[in-house]
N, C-alpha and C positions, 0 to 999 in steps of 0.2 A: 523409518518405514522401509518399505522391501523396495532392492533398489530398483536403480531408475534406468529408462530407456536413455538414449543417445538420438539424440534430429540435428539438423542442417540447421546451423546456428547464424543468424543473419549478423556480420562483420561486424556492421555500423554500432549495435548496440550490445554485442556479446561482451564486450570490455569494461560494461557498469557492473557486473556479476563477479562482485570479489571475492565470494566463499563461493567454498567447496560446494557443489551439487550433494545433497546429502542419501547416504544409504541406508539408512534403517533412521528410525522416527529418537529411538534413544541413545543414538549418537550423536544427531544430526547439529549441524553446528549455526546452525539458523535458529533453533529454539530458542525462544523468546521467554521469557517470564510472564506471567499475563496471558500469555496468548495461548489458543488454542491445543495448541501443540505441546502446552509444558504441561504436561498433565502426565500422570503418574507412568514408569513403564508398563505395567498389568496394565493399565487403562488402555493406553497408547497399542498395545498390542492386540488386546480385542479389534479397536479398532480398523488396524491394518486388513485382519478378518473380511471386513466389509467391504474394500476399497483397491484400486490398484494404481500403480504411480503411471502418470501418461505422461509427453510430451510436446509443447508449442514451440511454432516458432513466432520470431519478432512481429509484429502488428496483424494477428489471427487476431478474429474477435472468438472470445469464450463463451459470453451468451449477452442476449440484447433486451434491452429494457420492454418489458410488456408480457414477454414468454412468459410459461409457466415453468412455475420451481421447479423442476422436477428432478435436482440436484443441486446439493453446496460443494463449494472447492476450496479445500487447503493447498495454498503456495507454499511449494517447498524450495523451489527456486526461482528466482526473477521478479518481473514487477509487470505488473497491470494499471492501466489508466481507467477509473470509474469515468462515467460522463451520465446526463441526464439531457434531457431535451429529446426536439425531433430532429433525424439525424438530413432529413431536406431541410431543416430552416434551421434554429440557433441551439448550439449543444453548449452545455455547462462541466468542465474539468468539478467535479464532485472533488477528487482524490488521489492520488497514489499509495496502492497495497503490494508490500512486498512480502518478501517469507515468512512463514508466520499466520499471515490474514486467513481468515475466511468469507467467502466470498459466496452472496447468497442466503447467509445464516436467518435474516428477519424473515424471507421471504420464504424458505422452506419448513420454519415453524410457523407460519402464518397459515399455512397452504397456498400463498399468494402468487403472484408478478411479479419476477424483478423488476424492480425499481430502480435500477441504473444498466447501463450495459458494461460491459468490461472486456478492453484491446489487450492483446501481450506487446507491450514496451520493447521487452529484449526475448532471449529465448527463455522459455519459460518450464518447469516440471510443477506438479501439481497432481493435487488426489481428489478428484470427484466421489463424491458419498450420495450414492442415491436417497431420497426424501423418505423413504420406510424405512429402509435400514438405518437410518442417523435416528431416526426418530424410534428405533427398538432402543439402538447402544445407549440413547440418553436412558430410556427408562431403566436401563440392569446398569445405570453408573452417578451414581450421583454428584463425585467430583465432577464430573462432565456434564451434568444438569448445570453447577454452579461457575463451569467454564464459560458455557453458553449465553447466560445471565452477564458475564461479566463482560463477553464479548460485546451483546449487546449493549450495555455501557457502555463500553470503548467507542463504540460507532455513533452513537446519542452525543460523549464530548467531541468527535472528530465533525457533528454537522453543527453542533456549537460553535468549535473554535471558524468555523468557514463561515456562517452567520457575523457572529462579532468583527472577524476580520472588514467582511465589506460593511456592516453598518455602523462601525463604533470606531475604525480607523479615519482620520479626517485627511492624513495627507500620504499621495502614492508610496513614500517612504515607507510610513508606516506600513500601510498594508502588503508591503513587499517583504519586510523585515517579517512581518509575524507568518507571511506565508513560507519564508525561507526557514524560520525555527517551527512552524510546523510539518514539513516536510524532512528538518533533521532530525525530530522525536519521533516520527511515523517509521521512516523507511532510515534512518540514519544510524550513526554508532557513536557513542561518548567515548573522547579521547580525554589524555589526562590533560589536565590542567582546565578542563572544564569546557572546552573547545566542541563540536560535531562534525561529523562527515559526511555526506552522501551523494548518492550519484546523480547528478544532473541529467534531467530522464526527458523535461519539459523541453519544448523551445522556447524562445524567449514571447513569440505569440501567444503561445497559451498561458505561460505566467501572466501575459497581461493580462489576460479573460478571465483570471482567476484574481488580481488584486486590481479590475474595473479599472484598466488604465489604457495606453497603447504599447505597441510593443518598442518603438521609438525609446518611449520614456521609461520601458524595462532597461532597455540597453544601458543609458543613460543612469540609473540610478544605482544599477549595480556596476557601472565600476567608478561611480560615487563609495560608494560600499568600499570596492577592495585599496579605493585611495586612500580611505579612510584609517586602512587595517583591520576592519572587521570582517572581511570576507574574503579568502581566497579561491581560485578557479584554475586547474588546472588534469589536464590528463580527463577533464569531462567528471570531478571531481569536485564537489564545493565544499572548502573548508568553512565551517562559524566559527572563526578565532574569541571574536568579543560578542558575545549571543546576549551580556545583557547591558550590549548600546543598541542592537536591537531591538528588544522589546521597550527600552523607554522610548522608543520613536514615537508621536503620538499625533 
């Protein structure tokens, strides 16, 4: 995509952004397979057509659960915290989307509300696509009718695996383990030997609201974990050495 602006990048969370900021949409080193973004160059290029690359910085909110769609957003760089609830009484961590995602997609084919709100994590780039024009490009591209479809799949197994997580996990282990390999297949990278990486985005608070525990017994369990050798932690960095003595946790 055409490139990107430059903003005041807040310290604390610039250092989880280990690629390159990317400069055109068919180089970019974020593309993902799957995702919205790997879609053909001629696709990819119309696209650009429509859109232009902005810039956030660390904890802006992008938009807030209830508004009207009135744009989706591809992340080209950084990560975003989804959340649900009322933001005076009890909010629910939905997710973490990084490069790649798009953000908004149910809801600006729907005509609808978002349905969850979304913070910038760290500093963030990103390409807003107003609700007409996404909805012209779909109809003159048909791999990108079929991206969209497949996007929404993606999002349909991401409120699955968060379901299953707290109803089908029996002990905080568990549902710590499955939240930590889903957060290394979401926003993470496979290293060889079978291992994942990503950047530690959460506190240990919020990890607990996400696997119904306290944040006490987060601290506690994950460096259960890295005693173990199935997890390392470092540089704001979580390695999954052994990802399937995590998932047997049960």
């Amino acid at each position: 995509m055409a490139q990107t602006e430059n903003s005041v990048v807040a310290p604390a969370r610039q250092k989880h952004i280990a690629r390159q900021i990317p400069v055109g949409c068919a180089v970019c080193a974020n593309r993902r397979p799957g995702w919205f973004c790997s879609l053909g160059s001629a696709v990819l290029a119309d696209l650009e057509l429509v859109t232009t690359t902005v810039s956030m910085p660390a904890q802006s909110a992008l938009f807030t659960q209830g508004e009207d769609a009135r744009c989706l957003y591809l992340i080209c760089g950084g990560y975003f915290k989804l959340t649900a609830g009322n933001p005076h009484d009890r909010q629910m961590i939905v997710r973490v989307a990084g490069p790649g995602s798009m953000l908004g997609l149910y809801a600006v084919l729907s005509h609808g509300l978002y349905e969850v709100s979304a913070e910038a994590l760290t500093s963030a780039q990103l390409r807003p696509v107003e609700r007409d024009s996404f909805l012209t490009f779909l109809r003159s591209h048909k791999e990108a009718q079929m991206r969209a479809v497949q996007c929404i799949c993606q999002e349909y197994r991401f409120a699955l695996q968060d379901a299953c997580r707290i109803a089908l996990a029996d002990t905080v282990a568990a549902r710590l383990g499955r939240l930590l390999l889903e957060l290394a297949h979401q926003i993470g990278e496979h290293l060889d030997g079978g291992g994942f990486r990503f950047p530690l985005l959460l506190t240990h608070e919020e990890m607990a609201s996400m696997a119904c525990t306290t944040r006490e017994t987060v601290t506690r369990t994950l460096g259960q974990f890295r005693k173990d050798g199935w997890i390392s932690i470092e540089d704001s960095l979580v390695t999954v050495l052994e990802p399937e003595q995590l998932q047997s946790l049960s």
